[in-house]
N, C-alpha and C positions, 0 to 999 in steps of 0.2 A: 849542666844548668845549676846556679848557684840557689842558694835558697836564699829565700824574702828572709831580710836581716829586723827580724822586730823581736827577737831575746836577747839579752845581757847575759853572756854561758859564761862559767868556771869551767877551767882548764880541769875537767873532769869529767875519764869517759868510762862512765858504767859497764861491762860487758856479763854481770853477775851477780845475783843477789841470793841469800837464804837466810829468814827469821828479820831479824833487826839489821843486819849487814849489807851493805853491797860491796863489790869489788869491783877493779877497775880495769886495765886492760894489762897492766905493772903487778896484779895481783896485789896491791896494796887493800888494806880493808879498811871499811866506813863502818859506822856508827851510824843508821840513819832517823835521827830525834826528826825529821820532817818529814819522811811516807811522800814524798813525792805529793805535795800539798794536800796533807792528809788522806792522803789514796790508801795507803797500805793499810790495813784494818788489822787483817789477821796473820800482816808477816808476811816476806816475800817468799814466793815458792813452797810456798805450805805444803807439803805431800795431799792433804785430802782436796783441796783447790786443785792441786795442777793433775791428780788425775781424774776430778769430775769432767777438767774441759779436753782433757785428753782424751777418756771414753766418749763426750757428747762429740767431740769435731770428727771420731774415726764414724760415728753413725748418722749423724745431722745436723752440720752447722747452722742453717740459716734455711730456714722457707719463710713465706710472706706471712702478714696477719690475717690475709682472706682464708686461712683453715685451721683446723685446730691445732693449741697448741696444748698438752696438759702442764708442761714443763710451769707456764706461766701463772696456771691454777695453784700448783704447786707450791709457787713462790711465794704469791698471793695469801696464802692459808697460810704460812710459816709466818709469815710477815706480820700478819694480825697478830699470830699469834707469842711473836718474841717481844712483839712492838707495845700492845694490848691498845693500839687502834681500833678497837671491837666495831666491826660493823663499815668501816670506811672499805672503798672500793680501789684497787689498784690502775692507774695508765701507766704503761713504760714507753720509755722514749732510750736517749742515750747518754744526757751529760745534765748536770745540773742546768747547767745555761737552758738548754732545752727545757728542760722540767719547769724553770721559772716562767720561760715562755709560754707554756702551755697553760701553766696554773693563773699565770693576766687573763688570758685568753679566755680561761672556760669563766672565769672571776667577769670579764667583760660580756658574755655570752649570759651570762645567767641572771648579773643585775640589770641590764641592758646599758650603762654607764660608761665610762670609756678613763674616768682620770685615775690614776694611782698615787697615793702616798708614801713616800717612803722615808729614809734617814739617814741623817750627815754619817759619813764614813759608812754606809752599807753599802755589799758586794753581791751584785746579783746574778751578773753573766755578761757577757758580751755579743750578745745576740739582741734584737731590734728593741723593744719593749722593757729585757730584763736589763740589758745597759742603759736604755732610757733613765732606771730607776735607781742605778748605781751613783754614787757620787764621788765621780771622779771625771770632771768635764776632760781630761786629756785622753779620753778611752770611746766619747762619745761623739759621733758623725754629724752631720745634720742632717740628714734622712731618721736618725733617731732622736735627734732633740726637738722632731714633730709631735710624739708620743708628752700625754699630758703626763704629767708627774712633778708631785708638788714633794721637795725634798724638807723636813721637820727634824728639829732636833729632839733625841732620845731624851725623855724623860719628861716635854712639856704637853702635858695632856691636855690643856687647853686650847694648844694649836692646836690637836689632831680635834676634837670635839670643833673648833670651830672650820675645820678644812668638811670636815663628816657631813657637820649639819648643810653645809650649803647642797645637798643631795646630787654631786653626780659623782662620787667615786666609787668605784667599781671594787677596790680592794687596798687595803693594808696590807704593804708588804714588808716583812722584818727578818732580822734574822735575834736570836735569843741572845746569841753569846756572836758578837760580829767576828769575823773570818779577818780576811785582806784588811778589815779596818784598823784593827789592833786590839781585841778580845774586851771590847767594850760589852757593857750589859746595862739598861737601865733596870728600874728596881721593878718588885713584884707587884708593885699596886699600879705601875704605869700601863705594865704589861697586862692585867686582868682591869683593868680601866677600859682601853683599847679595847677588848674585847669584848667588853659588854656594849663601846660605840658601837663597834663592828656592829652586834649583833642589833642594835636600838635603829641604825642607820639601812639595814640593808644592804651592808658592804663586807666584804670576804677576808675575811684574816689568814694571810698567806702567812705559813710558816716557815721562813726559807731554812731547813735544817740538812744542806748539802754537805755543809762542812762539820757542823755540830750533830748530825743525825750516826744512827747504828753506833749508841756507845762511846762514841767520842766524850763526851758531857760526862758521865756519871750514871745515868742514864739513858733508854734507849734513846730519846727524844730530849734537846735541853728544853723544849716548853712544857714538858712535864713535870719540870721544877714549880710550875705556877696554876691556878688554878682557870686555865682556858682550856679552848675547844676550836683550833684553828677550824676552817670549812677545807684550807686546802693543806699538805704538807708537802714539800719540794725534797727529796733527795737524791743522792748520787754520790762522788766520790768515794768515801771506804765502803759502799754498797755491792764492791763488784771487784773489790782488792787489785784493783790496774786493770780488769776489763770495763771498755765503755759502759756502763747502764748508766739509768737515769729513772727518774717516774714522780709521780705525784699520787699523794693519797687525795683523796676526796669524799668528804662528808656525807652520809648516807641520804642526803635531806637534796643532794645535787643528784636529776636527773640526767642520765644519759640516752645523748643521740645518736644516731647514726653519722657518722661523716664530720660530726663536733671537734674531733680530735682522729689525728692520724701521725703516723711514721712509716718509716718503710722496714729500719733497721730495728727498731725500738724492740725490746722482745725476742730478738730471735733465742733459737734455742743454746747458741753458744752462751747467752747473755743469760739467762736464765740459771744456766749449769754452772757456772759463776755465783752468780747471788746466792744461788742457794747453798751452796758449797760455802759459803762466808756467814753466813746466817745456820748453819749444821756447828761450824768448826765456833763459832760465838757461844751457842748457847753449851757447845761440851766441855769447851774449853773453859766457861764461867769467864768470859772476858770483861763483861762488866763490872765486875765483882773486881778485878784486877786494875783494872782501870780506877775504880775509887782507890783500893790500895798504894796503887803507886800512885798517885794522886796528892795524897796525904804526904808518901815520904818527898816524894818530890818539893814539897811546899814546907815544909821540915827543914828542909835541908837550905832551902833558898832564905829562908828568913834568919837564917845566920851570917847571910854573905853582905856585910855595908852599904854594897855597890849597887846592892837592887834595891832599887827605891819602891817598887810597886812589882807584887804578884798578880796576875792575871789573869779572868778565863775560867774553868773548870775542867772536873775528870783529866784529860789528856790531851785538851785546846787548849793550853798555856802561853802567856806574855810575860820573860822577864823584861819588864823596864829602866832604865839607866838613866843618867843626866846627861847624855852623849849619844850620837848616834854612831849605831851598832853594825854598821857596814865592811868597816875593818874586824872588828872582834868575830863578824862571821866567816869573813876570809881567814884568819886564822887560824879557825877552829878547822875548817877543812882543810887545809896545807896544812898546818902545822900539826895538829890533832886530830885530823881525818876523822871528823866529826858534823852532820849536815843538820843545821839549822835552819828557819827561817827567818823573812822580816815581814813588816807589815809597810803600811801606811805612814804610818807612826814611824819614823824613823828611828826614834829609841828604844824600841821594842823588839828582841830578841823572840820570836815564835817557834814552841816545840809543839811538834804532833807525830807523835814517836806511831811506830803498831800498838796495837791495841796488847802487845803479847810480851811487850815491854818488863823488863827484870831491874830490880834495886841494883844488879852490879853494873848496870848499861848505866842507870841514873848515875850511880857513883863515877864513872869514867867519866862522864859530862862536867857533873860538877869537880872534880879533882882538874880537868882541862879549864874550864873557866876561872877556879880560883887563882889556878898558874898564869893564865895569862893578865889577870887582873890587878895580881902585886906586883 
């Protein structure tokens, strides 16, 4: 049976990875500045990761959520407490996508509303609702472009106030620092403007931090940079360093029902032994701490090279951008310097999302590889 052909693949076949590396089946080795779109958090194959899920799978991979689970308590309470979400409540599900889904959903359940707002160039999922509010009509069905969603551009806070005012949106949904879009950010007064609608309107400030959440940013959270109060937070990706999870915080001020929100897989206890293990090896590791460091040298080092016309992003979701699009100069980098980057949206925007555990001489190999191919 062939498989459904809807990826564009590089002539690259992974069989190995440890730290910042993969290898390939030739035993050639990568440099991997992209984490498998920003999955990798804490490095691949971390010794404390791979035997939390080795101990949980020899004793419990998976039972239902109809019984207890402590593993989830667990995670729960580490989570507040790395995160300093003081007081919000944990769902887990399995993927960002899911998480966005769920966080419309409870967003629609609570105000009783149904429309969402969102914004050009944001990436939500590709599932019913969270693609609805994605902008990118080549990704969207029409079984999904029923879903109300009024798309706004970043930064005019007069649209959103006059989308708000007409009272039937259910939730603003953002993301701080955009993903797939190309590490756009509007400013701090936009962002805490919005939020005070949100709050003036009765409508939910969805925090989509799938990609910018656990550290990525500089902090745990990038809407911590400002002074808001989402109702809901979406995460996943580096939450579970390449095992599925997903989840949503939500606001101590949202009651929960029975039967409101479900999964089957969401939680189990593989997923769990995971998280936690990523959120253990975070806080010993000082990975945050690490992440502004190289952060800095990174942005050091790039404002000497001509070619980059625009730095990008924070902490460790970075966009170099060019005057050229960056399609070739990515293939390069892997054949010829066996080096994994990403791109965006933006076709002139080069995307790094290294591990969180990332070292100035991996930096140095990058940029030493870019200048070469750029003279």
């Amino acid at each position: 049976m062939p498989l459904f052909n809807v990826y564009p693949l590089y002539d690259v076949t992974p069989v190995k990875a440890k730290g910042v590396y993969v290898y390939d089946e030739n035993k050639t080795e990568y440099l991997d500045l992209y984490g498998g779109h920003a999955v990798i958090s804490i490095g691949h194959a971390h010794p404390k990761y791979v035997e939390a899920i080795t101990n949980q799978v020899a004793k419990l991979g998976f039972y239902s959520n109809a019984i207890q689970n402590p593993l989830q308590v667990k995670l729960a309470d580490k989570l507040e407490a790395l995160s300093g979400c003081k007081d919000y409540e944990l769902f887990l599900c399995n993927s960002g996508a899911e998480a966005n889904e769920n966080a419309l959903k409870l967003a629609s359940f609570k105000t009783g509303k149904s429309r969402v707002v969102a914004f050009k160039n944001g990436f939500h999922g590709r599932t019913s609702a969270a693609v609805a509010a994605t902008d990118n009509k080549s990704i969207i069905a029409p079984i999904n472009a029923q879903q109300k969603v009024t798309i706004l551009d970043l930064n005019d806070i007069d649209a959103v106030k006059t989308e708000l005012e007409k009272g039937d949106v259910c939730a603003v949904i953002l993301e701080f620092i955009q993903g797939v879009g190309g590490l756009d950010q509007a400013t701090a007064e936009f962002f805490e403007q919005v939020d005070i609608l949100c709050k003036t309107n009765n409508t939910f400030l969805i925090a989509d931090e799938v990609q910018s959440g656990y550290g990525r940013s500089g902090k745990f959270f990038a809407f911590q940079y400002y002074n808001v109060t989402p109702e809901i937070v979406s995460i996943a990706k580096g939450m579970g360093n390449g095992f599925p999870i997903g989840g949503i915080l939500i606001h101590p001020s949202i009651e929960a029902k029975f039967g409101m929100l479900g999964t089957t897989f969401g939680g189990n206890h593989l997923a769990c032994a995971a998280g936690l293990a990523v959120l253990d090896v975070i806080e010993e590791q000082k990975l945050i701490e690490n992440v502004n460091e190289m952060s800095c040298y990174f942005m050091k080092i790039a404002k000497t090279i001509p070619q980059i016309k625009k730095i990008k992003g924070r902490g460790l979701m970075l966009g170099l951008e060019f005057d050229f699009e960056v399609g070739d100069l990515r293939k390069k980098l892997i054949y010829d310097y066996h080096i994994f980057t990403g791109g965006a949206m933006n076709k002139k925007l080069l995307r790094i999302l290294p591990p969180l555990t990332v070292r100035k001489d991996h930096i140095n190999q990058f940029f030493e590889a870019l200048v070469d191919i750029l003279d």
